[in-house]
C-alpha positions in Angstrom: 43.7 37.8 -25.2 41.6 36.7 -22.1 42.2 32.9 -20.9 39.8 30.1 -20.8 37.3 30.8 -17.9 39.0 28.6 -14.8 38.5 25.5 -13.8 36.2 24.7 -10.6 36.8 22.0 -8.2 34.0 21.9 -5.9 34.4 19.3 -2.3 31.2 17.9 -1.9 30.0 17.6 1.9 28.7 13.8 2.6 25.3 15.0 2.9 24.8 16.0 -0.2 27.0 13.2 -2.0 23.6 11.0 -0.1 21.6 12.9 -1.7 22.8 12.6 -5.0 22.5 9.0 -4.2 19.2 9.5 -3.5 18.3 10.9 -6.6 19.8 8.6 -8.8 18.3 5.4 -7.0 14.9 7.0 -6.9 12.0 5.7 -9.5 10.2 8.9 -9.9 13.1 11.5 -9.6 13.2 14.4 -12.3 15.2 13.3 -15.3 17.6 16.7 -14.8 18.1 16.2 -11.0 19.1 12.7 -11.8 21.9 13.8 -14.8 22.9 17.0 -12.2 22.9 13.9 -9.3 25.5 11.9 -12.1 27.6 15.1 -12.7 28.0 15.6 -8.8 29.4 11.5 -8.2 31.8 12.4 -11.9 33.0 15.1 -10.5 33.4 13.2 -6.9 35.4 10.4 -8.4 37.7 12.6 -11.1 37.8 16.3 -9.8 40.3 16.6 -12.4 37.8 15.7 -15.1 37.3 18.8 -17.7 33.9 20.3 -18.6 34.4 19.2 -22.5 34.8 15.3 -20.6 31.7 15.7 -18.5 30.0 17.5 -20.8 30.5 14.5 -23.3 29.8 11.8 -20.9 26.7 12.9 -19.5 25.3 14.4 -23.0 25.4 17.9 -21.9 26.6 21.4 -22.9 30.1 22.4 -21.2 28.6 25.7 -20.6 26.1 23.8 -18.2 28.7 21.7 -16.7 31.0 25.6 -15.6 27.6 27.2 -14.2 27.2 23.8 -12.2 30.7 23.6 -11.6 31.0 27.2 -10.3 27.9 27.5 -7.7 28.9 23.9 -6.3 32.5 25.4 -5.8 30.8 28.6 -4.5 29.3 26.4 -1.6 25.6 26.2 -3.1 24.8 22.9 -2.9 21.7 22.1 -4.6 20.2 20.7 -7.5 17.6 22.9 -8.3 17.6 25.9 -10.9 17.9 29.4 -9.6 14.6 31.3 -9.6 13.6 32.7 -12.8 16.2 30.2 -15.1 15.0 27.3 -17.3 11.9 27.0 -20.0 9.2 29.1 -19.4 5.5 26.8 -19.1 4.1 26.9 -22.3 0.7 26.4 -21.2 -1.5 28.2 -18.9 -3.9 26.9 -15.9 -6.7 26.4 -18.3 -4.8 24.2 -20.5 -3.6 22.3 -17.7 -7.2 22.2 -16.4 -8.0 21.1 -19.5 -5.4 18.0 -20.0 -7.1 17.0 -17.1 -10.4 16.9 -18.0 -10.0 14.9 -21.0 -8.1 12.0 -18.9 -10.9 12.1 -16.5 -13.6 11.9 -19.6 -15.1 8.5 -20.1 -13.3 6.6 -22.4 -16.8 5.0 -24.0 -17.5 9.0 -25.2 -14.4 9.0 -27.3 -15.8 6.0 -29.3 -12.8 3.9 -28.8 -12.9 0.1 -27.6 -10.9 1.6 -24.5 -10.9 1.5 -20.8 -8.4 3.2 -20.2 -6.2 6.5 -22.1 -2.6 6.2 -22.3 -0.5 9.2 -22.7 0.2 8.8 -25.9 -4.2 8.8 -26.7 -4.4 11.6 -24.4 -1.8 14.1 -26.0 -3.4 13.2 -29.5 -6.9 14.3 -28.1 -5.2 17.8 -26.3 -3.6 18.6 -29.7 -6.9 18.4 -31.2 -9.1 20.1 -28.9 -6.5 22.7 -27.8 -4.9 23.2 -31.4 -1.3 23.3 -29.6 1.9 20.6 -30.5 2.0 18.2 -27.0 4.1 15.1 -26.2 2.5 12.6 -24.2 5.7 13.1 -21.6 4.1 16.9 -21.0 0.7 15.0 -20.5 2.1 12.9 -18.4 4.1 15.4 -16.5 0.6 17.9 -16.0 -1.5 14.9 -14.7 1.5 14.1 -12.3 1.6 17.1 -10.6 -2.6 17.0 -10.4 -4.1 16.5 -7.6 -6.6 13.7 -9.7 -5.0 11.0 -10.7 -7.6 9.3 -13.3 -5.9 6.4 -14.2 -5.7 5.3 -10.6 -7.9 2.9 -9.2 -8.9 0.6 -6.3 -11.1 -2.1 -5.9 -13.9 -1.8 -2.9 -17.3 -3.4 -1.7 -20.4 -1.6 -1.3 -22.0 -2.4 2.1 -25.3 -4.0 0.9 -27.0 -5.7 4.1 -29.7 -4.1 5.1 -28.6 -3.9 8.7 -25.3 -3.2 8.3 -24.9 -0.6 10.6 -26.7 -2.6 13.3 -24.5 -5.4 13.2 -21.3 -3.7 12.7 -21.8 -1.1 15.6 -21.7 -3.9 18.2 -18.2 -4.9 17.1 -17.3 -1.6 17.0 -19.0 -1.1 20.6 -16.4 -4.1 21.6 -13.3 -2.3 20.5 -14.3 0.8 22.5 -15.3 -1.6 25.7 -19.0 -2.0 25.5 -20.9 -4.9 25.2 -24.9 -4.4 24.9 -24.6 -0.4 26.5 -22.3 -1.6 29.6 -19.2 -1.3 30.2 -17.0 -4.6 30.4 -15.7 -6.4 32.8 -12.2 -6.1 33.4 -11.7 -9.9 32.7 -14.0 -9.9 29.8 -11.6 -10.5 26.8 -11.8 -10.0 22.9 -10.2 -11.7 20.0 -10.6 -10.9 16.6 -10.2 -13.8 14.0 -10.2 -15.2 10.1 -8.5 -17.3 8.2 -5.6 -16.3 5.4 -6.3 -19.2 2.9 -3.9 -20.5 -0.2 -0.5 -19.1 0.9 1.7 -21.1 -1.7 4.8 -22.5 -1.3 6.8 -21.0 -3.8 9.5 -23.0 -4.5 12.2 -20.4 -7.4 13.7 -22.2 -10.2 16.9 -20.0 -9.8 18.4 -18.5 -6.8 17.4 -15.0 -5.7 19.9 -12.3 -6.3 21.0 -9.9 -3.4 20.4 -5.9 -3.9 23.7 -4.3 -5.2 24.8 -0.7 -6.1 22.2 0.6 -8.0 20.4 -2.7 -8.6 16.7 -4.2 -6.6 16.9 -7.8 -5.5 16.1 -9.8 -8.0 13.5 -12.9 -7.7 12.9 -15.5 -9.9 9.8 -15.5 -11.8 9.1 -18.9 -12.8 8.3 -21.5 -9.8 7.1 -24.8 -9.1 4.3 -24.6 -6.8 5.4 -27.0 -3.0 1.6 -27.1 -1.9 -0.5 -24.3 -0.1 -1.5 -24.0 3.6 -4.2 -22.0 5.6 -3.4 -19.5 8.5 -6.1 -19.2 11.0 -5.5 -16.8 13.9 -7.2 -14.6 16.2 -5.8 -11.8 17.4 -6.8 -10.2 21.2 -8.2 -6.8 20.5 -6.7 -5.6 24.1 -3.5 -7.3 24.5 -1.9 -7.3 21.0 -1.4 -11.0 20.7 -1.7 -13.7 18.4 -2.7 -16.9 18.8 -2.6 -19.1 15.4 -2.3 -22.6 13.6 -1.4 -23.9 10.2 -4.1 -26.2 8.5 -4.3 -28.3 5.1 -7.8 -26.6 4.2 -10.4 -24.5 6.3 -14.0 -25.3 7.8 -15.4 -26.0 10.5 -12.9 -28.8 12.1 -9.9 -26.3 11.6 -11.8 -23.4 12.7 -12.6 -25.4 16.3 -9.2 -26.6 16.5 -8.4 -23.3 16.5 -10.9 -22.6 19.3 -10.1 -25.0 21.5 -5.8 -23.8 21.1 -7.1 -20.5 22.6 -9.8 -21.3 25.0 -7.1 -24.2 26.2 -5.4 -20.9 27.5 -5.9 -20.2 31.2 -6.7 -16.6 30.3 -9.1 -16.8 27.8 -10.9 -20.3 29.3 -11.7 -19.1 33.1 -12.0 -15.5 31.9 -15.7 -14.1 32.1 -16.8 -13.6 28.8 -14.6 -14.6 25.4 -16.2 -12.5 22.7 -14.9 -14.0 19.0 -15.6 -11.6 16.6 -15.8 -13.3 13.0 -16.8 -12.6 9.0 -19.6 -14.6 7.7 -16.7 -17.3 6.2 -18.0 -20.8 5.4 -15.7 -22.5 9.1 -18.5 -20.2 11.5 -21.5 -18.6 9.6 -24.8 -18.2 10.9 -26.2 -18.8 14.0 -25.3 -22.7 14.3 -21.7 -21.6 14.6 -22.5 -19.3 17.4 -24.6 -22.4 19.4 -22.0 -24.8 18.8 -19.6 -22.6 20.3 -21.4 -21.4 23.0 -22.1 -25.7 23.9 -18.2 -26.3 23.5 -17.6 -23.2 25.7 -20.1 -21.7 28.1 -18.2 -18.3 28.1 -17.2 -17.7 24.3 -19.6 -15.1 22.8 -19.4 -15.5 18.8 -19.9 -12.2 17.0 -20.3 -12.1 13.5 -19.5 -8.9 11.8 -22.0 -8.2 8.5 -21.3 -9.4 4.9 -18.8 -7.2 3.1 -17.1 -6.1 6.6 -14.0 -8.0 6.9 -12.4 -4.5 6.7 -13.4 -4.4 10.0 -12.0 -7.0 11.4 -8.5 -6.5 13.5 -7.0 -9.6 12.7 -7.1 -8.7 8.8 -4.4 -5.5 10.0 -1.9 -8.5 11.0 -2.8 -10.6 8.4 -1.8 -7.4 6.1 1.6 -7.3 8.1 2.4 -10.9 7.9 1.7 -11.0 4.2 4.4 -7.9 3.8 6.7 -8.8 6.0 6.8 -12.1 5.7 5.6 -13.8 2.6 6.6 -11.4 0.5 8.5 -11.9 -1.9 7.1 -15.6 -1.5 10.3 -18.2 -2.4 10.1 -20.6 0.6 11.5 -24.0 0.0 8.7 -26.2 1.1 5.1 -26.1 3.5 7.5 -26.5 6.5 9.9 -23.7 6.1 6.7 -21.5 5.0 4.6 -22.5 8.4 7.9 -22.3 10.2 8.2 -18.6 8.8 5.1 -17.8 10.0 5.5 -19.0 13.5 8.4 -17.2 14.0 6.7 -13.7 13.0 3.9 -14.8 15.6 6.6 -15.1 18.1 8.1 -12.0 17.2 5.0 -10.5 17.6 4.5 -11.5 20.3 7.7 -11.0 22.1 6.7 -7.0 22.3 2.3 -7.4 22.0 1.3 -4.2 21.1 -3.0 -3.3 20.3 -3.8 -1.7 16.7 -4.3 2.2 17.6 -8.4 1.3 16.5 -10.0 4.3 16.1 -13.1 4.0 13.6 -15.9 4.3 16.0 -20.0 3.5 15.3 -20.7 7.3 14.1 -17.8 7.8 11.7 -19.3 4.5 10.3 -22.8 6.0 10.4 -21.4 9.3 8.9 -19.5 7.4 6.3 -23.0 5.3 5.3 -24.4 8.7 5.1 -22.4 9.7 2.6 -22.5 6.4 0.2 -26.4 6.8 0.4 -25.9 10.6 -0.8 -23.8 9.3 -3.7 -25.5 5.9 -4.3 -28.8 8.3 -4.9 -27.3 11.2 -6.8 -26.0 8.0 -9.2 -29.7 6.8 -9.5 -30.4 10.0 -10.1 -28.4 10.5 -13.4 -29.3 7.2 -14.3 -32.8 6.2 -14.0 -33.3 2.9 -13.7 -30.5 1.7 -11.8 -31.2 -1.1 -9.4 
């Protein structure tokens, strides 16, 4: 009578130990390369273990845990399935194409008080309208690997000022080095600047935990709120620094403190022209703004971007850096340490100034406008009527 098959002890190189590590920390990894990622640190930590053990531990068949067993020991170190082995797809392209199109339908045709289809409402509608048994994990798993991902969205602004483009192409002109078709002069300088407003103190009821093996860090929920400050900063456009101050609220006061921190600057107050490219925010809107600074500081140029451009704006890049960098997860103690926080990240960036690699120019704005007025009047189009 033949013996029971052998037992395979495969040595796993480090590389792929990480990568089993990889797989089992990872969110969105494929439930079977995460149990074959378990069986690779079992068999790591008790070589000795017997397929009926593994088998039993991990809730699978010992025939699975000798086939994995034997191409590991064989020096195949992978996780995937050879070519040609596992389920075969049960539903074709069109199916699939199908799935899709009924997650991409609007919810209002279904007749259900929905905005949105989970994947439970969307297997329910496939089974009816493509008579075939689906879970809502296979739903989920089709729209996954799809290219259209319906039940993502984002919020954005149409640009609605009428001259939009006018206005935002001499900012843009700036960036590139022009100011009214010349060139610049080599001591011309820009800075681009906004206020971050409300950044709480958030002060944790509980301590946060550290990360451990196979855990996140772990922040407190619940806080008491220590009081909220305002950032305002500009950033120069060709030098990659930052120049900012903390402030109990915004306007125009805080705004010309501000000011008068950077222009105080030999750089910026003998230089030729100081061009302060702003958002239509309450602290410098309209053309007062731009006469009182121009009074206050014969040099500075105040150039106010359109409504609904702040996307334009360089300082809002380093705003978005500070607010993940720095205040994020937000647990300081008090207003201090959170201002002190934020002074040392402008030091830091400014220890090694670097410029944003800008390069959105004046006609990929105009090309992008061109598109939004193809789609804003195909839209009218299907629905007359639509101011």
């Amino acid at each position: 009578m033949p013996g029971p098959p052998p037992l395979h002890h495969p040595t796993f190189p480090d590389e792929f130990l990480a990568e089993a590590r990889r797989l089992l920390l990872a969110r969105t990894a494929a439930s079977h390369l995460r149990q074959r990622a378990r069986l690779v640190w079992l068999l790591h930590e008790t070589p000795t273990l017997s397929n009926a053990a593994a088998a039993a531990h991990l809730d699978l068949h010992p025939n699975s845990i000798r086939r994995w067993r034997r191409r590991w020991a064989e020096g195949r170190f992978t996780f995937e399935d050879d070519p040609g082995r596992g389920r075969k797809p049960v539903f074709s392209p069109l199916d699939r194409a199908m799935i899709t199109s009924i997650a991409c339908d609007v919810v209002a045709r279904t007749g259900n008080p929905l905005s949105r289809q989970s994947t439970t409402d969307l297997a329910q509608r496939a089974r009816a309208e493509l008579n075939k048994p689906m879970s809502r994990s296979t739903v989920w798993r089709i729209l996954d690997e799809d290219a259209i991902k319906p039940w993502q969205y984002e919020h954005w602004i149409f640009p609605r000022a009428s001259n939009f483009f006018e206005k935002a192409a001499v900012v843009l002109d700036l960036y590139e080095g022009y100011w009214q078709g010349e060139r610049l002069d080599p001591f011309d300088r820009i800075l681009s600047s906004d206020e971050k407003t409300s950044i709480q103190a958030r002060i944790r009821r509980h301590p946060t935990l550290g990360p451990a093996s196979g855990r996140r860090r772990r922040v407190e929920a619940e806080y008491r709120r220590g009081g909220a400050l305002q950032y305002l900063a500009a950033w120069d456009v060709q030098e990659g620094l930052v120049m900012g101050r903390c402030e109990a609220k915004t306007g125009i006061g805080p705004f010309g403190r501000l000011v008068e921190q950077v222009m105080g600057r030999p750089a910026y107050g003998s230089a030729g022209r100081v061009f302060w490219v702003v958002d239509n925010g309450s602290s410098h809107r309209g053309e007062a703004s731009a006469k009182r600074m121009s009074r206050a500081y014969p040099n500075a140029i105040l150039v106010h971007l359109p409504v609904h451009a702040s996307w334009l704006n360089q300082v809002e890049v380093y705003f978005s850096l500070l607010q993940r960098k720095v205040l994020t997860p937000n647990d300081s103690a008090d207003l201090r340490e959170l201002e002190l926080r934020i002074r040392l990240y402008e030091e830091l960036t400014n220890s090694q100034p670097r410029p944003f690699d800008w390069r959105f120019t004046k006609y990929d704005l105009f090309m992008l406008l061109q598109r939004l007025a193809k789609r804003e009047a195909a839209a009218k189009a299907v629905t007359p009527g639509t101011r």
